[in-house]
N, C-alpha and C positions, 0 to 999 in steps of 0.2 A: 810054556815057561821054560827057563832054562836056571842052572843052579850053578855057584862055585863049586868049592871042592869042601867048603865046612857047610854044606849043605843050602847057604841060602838062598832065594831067587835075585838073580842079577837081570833077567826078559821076560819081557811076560809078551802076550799076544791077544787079540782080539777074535772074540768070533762072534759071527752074526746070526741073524734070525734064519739064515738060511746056508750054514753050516760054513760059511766062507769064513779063514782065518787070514788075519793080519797081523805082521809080527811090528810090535810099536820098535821105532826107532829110540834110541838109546842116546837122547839128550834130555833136555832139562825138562820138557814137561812129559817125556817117558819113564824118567826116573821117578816123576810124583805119584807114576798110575802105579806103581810097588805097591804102594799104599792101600791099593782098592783089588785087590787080588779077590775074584769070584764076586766083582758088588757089578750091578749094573750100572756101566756109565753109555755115557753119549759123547761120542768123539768127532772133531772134523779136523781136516789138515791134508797135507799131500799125499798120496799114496804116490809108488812106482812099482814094477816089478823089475826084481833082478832074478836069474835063473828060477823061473816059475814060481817065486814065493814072493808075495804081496806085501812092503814095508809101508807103513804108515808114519809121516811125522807129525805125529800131534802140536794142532797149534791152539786147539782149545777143547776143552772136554767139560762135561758137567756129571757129575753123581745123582744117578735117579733113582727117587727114595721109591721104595716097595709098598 
């Protein structure tokens, strides 16, 4: 996660079942996943890597209830 300077989250990132993190791209359906901070979702969409950190653009995701 990352935060402004009046503390809010502005990035979040994903990690998986086996400790791998992905940092969600910072368009419109990453700005939704704000919303779900610490819920379990289910993401698919493009990954890439830029200098050894794995970005995800979420092109769909789903909320999986507990």
């Amino acid at each position: 996660m990352d935060w402004d300077e009046k503390g809010s989250v502005v990035a979040v990132s994903i990690s998986t079942h086996n400790e791998d993190v992905y940092l969600i791209a910072h368009d419109y359906k990453g700005k939704e996943l704000l919303h779900f901070i610490q819920e379990d979702v289910e993401v698919s969409g493009v990954v890439r890597e830029i200098e050894d950190k794995k970005i995800i653009t979420v092109q769909k995701y789903i909320l999986k209830e507990m």
